[in-house]
C-alpha positions, 0 to 999 in steps of 0.5 A: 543492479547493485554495486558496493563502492567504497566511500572514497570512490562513491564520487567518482563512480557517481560522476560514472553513473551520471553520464550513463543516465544523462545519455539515456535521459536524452534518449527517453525524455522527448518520448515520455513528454509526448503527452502534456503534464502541466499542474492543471493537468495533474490536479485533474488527474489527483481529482479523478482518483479522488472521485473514483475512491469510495472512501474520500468523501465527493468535494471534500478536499481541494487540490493546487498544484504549483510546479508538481507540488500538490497541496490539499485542503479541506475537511474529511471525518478521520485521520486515516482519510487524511492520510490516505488521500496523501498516499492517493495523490502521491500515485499521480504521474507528475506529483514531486510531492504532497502537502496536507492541510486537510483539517480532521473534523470528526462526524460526532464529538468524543471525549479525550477518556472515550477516544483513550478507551478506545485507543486501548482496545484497539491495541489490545484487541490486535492479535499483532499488538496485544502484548505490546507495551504502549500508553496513549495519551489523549488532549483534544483528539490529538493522542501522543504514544509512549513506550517501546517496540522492536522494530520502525514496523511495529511502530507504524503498526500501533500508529495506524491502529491509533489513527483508525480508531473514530475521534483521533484528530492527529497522532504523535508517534513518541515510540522508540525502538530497542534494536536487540544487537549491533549491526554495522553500517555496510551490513544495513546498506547491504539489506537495504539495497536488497530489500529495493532490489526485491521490491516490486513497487520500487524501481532502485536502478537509480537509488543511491544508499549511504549509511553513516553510524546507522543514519540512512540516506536515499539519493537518486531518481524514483518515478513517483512520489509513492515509490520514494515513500515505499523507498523510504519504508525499505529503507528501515532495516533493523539497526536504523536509527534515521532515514534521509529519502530527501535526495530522492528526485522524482521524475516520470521517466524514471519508470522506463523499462530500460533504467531497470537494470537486471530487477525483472531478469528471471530469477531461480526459485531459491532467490524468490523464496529467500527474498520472500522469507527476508521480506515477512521478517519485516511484515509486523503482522508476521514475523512471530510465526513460522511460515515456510516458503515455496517457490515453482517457476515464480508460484509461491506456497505458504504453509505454517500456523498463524494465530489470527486471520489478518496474519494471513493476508499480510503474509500473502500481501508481502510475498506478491510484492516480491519480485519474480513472484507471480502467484500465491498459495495461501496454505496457511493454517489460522489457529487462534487462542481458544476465545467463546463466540460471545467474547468473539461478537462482542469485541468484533462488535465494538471494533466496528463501533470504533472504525471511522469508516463504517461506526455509522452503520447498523451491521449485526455480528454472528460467531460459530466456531469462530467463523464470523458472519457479518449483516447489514447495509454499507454504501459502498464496496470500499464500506464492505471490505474495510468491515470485513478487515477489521473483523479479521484483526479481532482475536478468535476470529478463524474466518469472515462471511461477508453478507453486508450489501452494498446500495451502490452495486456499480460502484467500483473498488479496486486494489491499489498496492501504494494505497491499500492496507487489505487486498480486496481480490482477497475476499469471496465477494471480490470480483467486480460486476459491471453491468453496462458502460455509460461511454461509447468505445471510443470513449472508453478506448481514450479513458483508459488510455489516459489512465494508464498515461497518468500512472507512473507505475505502467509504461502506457508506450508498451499497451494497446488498448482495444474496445468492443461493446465495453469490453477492454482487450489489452495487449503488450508487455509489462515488467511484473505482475504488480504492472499486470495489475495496476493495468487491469486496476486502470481499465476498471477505472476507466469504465470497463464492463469486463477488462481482457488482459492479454498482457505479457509479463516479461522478467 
């Protein structure tokens, strides 16, 4: 629940507010300490998500965590591996923050002109950055960008799209942003208190937001590190000049149930749609187009004309992390600029060349009509959707065949909404097929139970786990379909043969 308080009040209702959660913390902290979360504890716990990532080579990065603060060491190939290894930690119950010192060392050697060109293709390449006024500079693998963009989204976009590109060592992000209008300080907060009330991946009962001449502050208590960087992200409405998350606390039991307020109390469908309409405004990949908006007892539609492939995952992307949302219908219509097929294969071509996650591989690119077939050899399914997500990003490009084969068939990947730019439920090949479970019943019955422990974004304490010959049944409720998934994510994890999930959503 949301209340605006006047500036000379804030202090006293503060003070309020904090009695409120000192009585409930009482309550709710012996339950959540039931279980040891000591910094050993939790530095197997950052490991094991280390191990279970396709994309964070084995043994690369060490990790110590002193009083909840985990720092990482160690080398990886590019710079978006670095990044997502911060974003993987954040998501362990217990971490309060991440320091990165993992240097960037990149397979093979580019020259500063080789990783510009390619920085500049990249953006040009783009459907959502080609018109974009950007000028990268290149010293020694570190590359500095300069110009102007509309919005903090648009920033971090180019930003990730120069990180992705094979032989950038570390990015300075010099873009600035032209804001068109003014907006005072209690319009910002007003939205900014509406963008954590409607975002799943943050529980905002206990954020405290102040807006002073277009500077935000974020105080309060989050469950984990990855909600207060989601809560950070939010907080970047149009007008903002800075954002303060600093006075964000972490604590594990911030995620209880009973500290949410009214977030997850039914909402009509005219809500839902707003919400999910406020919230493609901010979807960079988005926000140019037209896309109408549906709701049926929390069922979304889309419908509208995009001109690029990767526009319409984004968009469903962003509606299911609405609140009250929980299903979407992708009806949108991809209807790029005329572009020939050789055009298409060549620039889809040289997008897989430049990734520094699949450039390795030998993948052989066939257009028709602008639906595009990829073949060839990865090692691992993260390899295989990471190739078709930077084949959806290249203009022209209507729809994506994924024939690559993946050596290891067991492997596992796994959607992670904190950590992942695609969702891979998304893609025909999507849906995981274990074969066998290399654990006993029991063994797996405690693995998954410890992986719904050490996630801060599920309350294991309303989850029953039942195992039969590798089969996980689960029962109980959650919050929201974001809690549904993440729960599936963790018996998947664990070692499930096939995950039965009988958990009911209540809002």
């Amino acid at each position: 629940m949301r209340i605006s308080i006047p500036r000379s009040d804030q202090g006293t209702a503060k003070w309020r507010v904090g009695i409120g959660i000192l009585s409930i913390f009482l309550f709710i902290v012996p339950q959540v300490h039931a279980k040891a979360m000591g910094d050993m504890d939790i530095n197997d716990a950052i490991e094991d998500e280390f191990l279970l990532d396709s994309s964070i080579p084995e043994n690369s990065i060490q990790i110590n965590t002193s009083n909840g603060v985990a720092t990482l060491e160690g080398t990886v190939e590019n710079l978006l591996a670095k990044e997502r290894a911060t974003r993987i930690a954040e998501t362990v119950r217990g971490v309060r923050s991440v320091v990165n010192s993992i240097d960037v060392a990149p397979a093979e050697p580019r020259t500063d002109t080789e990783v510009k060109t390619d920085v500049i293709q990249a953006l040009v390449r783009d459907p959502a950055t080609e018109s974009w006024e950007i000028e990268p500079e290149v010293d020694n693998g570190a590359v500095t960008l300069t110009g102007q963009v509309d919005s903090w989204q648009e920033k971090q976009l180019a930003g990730t799209i120069a990180k992705g590109v094979r032989g950038v060592q570390s990015l300075k992000n010099d873009l600035t942003i032209d804001y068109t209008g003014t907006r005072t300080d209690r319009e910002m907060q007003a939205e900014i208190q509406e963008r954590l009330r409607w975002n799943v991946l943050v529980d905002d009962a206990l954020i405290d937001v102040s807006v002073n001449d277009g500077a935000v502050t974020l105080d309060g208590i989050v469950g984990s590190a990855a909600e207060k960087r989601r809560a950070h992200m939010d907080a970047w409405v149009r007008g903002v000049d800075s954002v303060d998350a600093s006075g964000l606390e972490i604590q594990a039991w911030a995620k209880n149930e009973d500290l949410r307020g009214d977030k997850y109390a039914e909402k009509s469908d005219t809500e839902i749609e707003r919400a999910v309409e406020d919230a493609l405004l901010y979807d960079p990949r988005v926000v140019s187009f037209n896309v109408s908006v549906e709701a049926d007892h929390g069922a979304i539609t889309l419908r509208g004309d995009v001109d690029n492939l990767k526009a319409k995952s984004s968009a469903e992307q962003t509606a299911r992390n609405t609140v009250g949302v929980v299903q979407v219908d992708n009806r949108l219509t991809v209807t790029p600029l005329t572009v020939s097929d050789e055009a298409i294969e060549t620039d889809v071509a040289q997008a897989l060349i430049a990734d520094p996650f699949v450039d390795r591989y030998k993948i052989d690119v066939n257009s028709t009509n602008g639906i595009v077939s990829l073949y060839g050899d990865v090692d691992n399914a993260y390899e295989k959707g990471q190739a078709e997500d930077v084949a959806s990003r290249v203009n022209g490009v209507l729809f994506v065949e994924n024939h690559l084969e993946v050596s290891d068939n067991d492997e596992l990947y796994s959607y992670d909404p904190y950590v992942d730019d695609w969702l891979i439920d998304d893609y025909a090949w999507g849906d995981f097929d274990r074969t066998y479970s290399w654990q006993s019943d029991k063994q797996l019955k405690d693995e998954v139970e410890d992986q719904l422990f050490w996630s801060p974004f599920v309350n294991s304490d309303t989850i029953d786990v039942n195992v039969d010959d590798g089969e996980v049944h689960l029962t109980g409720t959650v919050d929201s379909y974001d809690e549904y998934r993440t729960a599936t994510k963790n018996a998947f994890d664990a070692g499930a043969v096939i995950v039965d999930n009988d958990l009911a959503i209540q809002g």
